[in-house]
C-alpha positions in Angstrom: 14.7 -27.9 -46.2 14.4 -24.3 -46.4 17.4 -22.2 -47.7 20.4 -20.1 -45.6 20.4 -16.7 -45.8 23.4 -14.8 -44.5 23.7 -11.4 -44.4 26.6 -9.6 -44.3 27.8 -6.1 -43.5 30.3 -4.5 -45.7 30.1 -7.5 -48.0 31.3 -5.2 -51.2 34.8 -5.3 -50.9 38.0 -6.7 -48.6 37.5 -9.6 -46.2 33.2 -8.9 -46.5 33.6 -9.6 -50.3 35.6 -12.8 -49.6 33.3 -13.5 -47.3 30.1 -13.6 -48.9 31.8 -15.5 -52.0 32.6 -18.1 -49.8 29.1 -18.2 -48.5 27.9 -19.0 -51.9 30.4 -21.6 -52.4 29.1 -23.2 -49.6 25.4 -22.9 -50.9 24.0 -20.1 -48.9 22.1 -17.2 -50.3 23.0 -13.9 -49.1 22.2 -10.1 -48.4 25.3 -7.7 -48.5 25.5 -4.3 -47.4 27.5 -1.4 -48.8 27.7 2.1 -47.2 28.7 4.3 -50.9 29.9 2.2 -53.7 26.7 0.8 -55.2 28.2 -0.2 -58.4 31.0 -2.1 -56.7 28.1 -3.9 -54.6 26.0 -5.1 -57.8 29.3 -6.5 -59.0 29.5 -8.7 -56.4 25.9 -9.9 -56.3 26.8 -10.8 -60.1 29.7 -13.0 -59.1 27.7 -14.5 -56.2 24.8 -15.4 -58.5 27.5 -17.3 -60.9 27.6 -19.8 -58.5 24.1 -20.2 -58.3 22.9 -18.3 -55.2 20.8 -15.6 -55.0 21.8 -12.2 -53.7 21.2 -8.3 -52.7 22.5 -5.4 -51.6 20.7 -3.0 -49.5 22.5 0.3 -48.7 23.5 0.8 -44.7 25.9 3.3 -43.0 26.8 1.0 -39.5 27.0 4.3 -37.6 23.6 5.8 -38.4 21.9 4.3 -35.6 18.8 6.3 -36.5 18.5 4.3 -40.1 18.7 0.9 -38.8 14.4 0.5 -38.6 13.8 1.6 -41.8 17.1 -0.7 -42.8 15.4 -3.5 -41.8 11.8 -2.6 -43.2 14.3 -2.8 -46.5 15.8 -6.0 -45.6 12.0 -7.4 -44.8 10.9 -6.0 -48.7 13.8 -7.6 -50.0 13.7 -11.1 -48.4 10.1 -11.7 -49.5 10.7 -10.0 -52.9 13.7 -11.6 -53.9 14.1 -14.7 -51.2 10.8 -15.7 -51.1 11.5 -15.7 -47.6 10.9 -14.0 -43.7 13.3 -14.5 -42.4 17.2 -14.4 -42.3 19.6 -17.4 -40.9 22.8 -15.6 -40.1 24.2 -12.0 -39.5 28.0 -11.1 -40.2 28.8 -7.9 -38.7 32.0 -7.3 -40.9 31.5 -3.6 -41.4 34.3 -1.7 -40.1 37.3 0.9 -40.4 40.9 1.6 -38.7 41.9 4.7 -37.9 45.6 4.2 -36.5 46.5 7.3 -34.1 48.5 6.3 -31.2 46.9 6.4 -27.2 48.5 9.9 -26.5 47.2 11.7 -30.0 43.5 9.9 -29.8 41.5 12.4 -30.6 37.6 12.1 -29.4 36.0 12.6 -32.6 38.5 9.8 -33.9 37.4 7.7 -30.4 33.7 8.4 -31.3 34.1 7.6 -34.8 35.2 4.3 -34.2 32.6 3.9 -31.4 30.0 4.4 -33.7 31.1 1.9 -36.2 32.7 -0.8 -34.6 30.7 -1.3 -31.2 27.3 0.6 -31.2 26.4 0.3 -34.2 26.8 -3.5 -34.2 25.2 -3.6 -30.9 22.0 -1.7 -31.7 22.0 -3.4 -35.2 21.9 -6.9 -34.2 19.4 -6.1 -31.4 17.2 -4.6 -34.1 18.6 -7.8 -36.1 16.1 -10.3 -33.8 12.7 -10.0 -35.0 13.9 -11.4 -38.7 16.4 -13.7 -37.4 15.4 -17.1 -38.0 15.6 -19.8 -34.3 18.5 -22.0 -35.1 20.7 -19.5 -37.1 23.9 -17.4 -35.8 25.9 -14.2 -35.6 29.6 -14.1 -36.6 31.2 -10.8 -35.0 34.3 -9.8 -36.4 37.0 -8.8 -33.5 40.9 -8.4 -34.6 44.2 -10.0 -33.2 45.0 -7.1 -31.6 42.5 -7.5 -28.9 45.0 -10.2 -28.3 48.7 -8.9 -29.0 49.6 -4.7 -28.4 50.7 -2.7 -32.1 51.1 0.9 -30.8 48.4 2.8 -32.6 45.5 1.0 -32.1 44.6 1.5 -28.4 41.1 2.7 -29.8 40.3 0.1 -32.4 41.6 -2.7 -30.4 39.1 -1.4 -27.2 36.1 -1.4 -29.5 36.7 -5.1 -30.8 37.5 -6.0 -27.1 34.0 -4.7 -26.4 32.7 -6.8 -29.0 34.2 -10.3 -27.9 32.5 -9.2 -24.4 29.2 -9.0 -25.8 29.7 -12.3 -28.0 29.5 -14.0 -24.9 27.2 -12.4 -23.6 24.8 -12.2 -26.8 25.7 -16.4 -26.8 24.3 -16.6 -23.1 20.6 -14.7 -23.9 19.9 -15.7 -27.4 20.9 -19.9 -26.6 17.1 -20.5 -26.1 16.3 -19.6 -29.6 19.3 -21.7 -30.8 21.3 -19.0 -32.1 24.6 -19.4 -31.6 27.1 -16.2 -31.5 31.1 -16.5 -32.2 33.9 -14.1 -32.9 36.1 -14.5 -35.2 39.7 -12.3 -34.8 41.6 -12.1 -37.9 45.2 -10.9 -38.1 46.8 -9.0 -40.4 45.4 -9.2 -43.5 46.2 -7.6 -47.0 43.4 -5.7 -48.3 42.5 -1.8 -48.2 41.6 -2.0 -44.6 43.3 1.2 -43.1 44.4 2.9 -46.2 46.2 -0.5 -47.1 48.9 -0.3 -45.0 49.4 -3.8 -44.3 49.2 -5.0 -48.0 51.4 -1.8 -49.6 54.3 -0.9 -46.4 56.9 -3.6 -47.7 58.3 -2.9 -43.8 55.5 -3.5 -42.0 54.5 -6.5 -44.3 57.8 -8.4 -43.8 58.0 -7.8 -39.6 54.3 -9.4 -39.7 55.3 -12.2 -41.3 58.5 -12.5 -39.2 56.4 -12.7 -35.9 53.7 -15.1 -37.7 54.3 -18.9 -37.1 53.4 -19.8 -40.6 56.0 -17.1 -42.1 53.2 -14.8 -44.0 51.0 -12.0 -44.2 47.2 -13.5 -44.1 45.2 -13.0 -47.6 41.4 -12.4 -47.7 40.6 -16.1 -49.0 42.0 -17.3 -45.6 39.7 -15.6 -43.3 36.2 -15.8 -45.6 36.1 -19.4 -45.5 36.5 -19.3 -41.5 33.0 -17.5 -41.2 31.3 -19.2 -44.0 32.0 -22.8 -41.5 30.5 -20.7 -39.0 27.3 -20.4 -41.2 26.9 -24.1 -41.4 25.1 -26.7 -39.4 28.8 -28.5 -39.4 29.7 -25.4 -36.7 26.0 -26.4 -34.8 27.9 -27.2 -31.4 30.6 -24.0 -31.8 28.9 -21.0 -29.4 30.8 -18.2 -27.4 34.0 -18.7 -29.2 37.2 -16.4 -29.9 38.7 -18.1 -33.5 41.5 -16.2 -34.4 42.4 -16.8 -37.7 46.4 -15.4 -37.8 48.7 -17.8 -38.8 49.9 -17.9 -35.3 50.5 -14.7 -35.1 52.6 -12.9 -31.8 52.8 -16.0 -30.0 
């Protein structure tokens, strides 16, 4: 049987790096993308080989719609040089920033930023995604809990990953006849250096999220990655068009 390949934006660091070492635990290969931090990338394609899997990173700014064909030219080289392969099984798009302003102080450089990153440039980059995509593979779309549950500030943020579970369904309905299944999966809050760390480092913050979280914590990375790397097995085969919010039980 031929091998997985996933590939994973912003794989380099935070949940993507999680995510992609879970991957290889569960025997996949993988591609990772990084936007600046080279070094930190090749670091992780390191660990990942430790376990045995092969990996690369190939540089890719989400919001630079105007890259993505020559992206994928890239991606093509690098799964026939160091895959031996044509294709790809699975696409992650992880990639992503917060910007926390509230509704009234939005600004639309802020709104377009955003835009950019967390809805069109997913959009556009899975649709130029399909020609390499192998029949029978998947797409993992990462949303938030807060397209769920309201935390002033992210009125913005939260609209974009709305936008995205919307076209997880929608991208599950159109792409069924090649037997690619497309899910969403909606983490909580998390403690990493997503938004300048402020879940992980505000003592406050992190103590009222665990108060309004069934299972009494803040989530960790290692409690998301595994989530997606399921998702990127044949044990998920009959999971399609799904919300999976992974949150501890989080606002209920």
């Amino acid at each position: 049987m031929a091998q997985k390949i996933v590939l994973v934006t912003g794989g380099s660091r935070g949940l993507g790096k999680n995510m992609v070492l879970q991957l290889a635990q569960k025997g996949l290969d993988v591609v990772l993308t990084y936007n600046s931090k080279k070094e930190e990338a090749l670091e992780v394609v390191t660990e990942i080989e430790q376990y045995g899997r092969k990996a690369a990173a190939v540089q890719l700014n989400v919001s630079d719609i105007a890259s993505f064909d020559a992206f994928w030219i890239t991606v093509q080289q690098t799964l026939k040089t160091h895959f031996q392969a044509d294709h790809f099984d699975y696409l992650v798009n992880n990639a992503g920033i917060g910007i926390h302003a509230s509704f009234e102080a939005t600004t639309e450089e802020q709104f377009d930023t955003l835009m950019g990153i967390q809805f069109k440039g997913p959009f556009f980059l899975t649709q130029k995604a399909l020609p390499l995509m192998a029949n029978g593979g998947g797409i993992v779309n990462i949303s938030t809990g807060l397209a769920r549950f309201s935390f002033p500030g992210y009125a913005a943020y939260a609209s974009m990953k709305g936008a995205i579970e919307t076209l997880t369904k929608y991208q599950a309905k159109e792409l069924g006849f090649r037997g690619i299944r497309v899910n969403v999966v909606a983490p909580g809050a998390i403690e990493t250096d997503f938004g300048g760390g402020v879940v992980r480092d505000n003592a406050e913050m992190n103590k009222n999220i665990a108060a309004a979280t069934a299972l009494g914590r803040v989530g960790l990375p290692d409690d998301i990655g595994g989530v997606v790397a399921f998702l990127c097995t044949d044990d998920a085969r009959w999971i399609n068009a799904q919300r999976i919010e992974v949150s501890g039980g989080m606002m209920l």
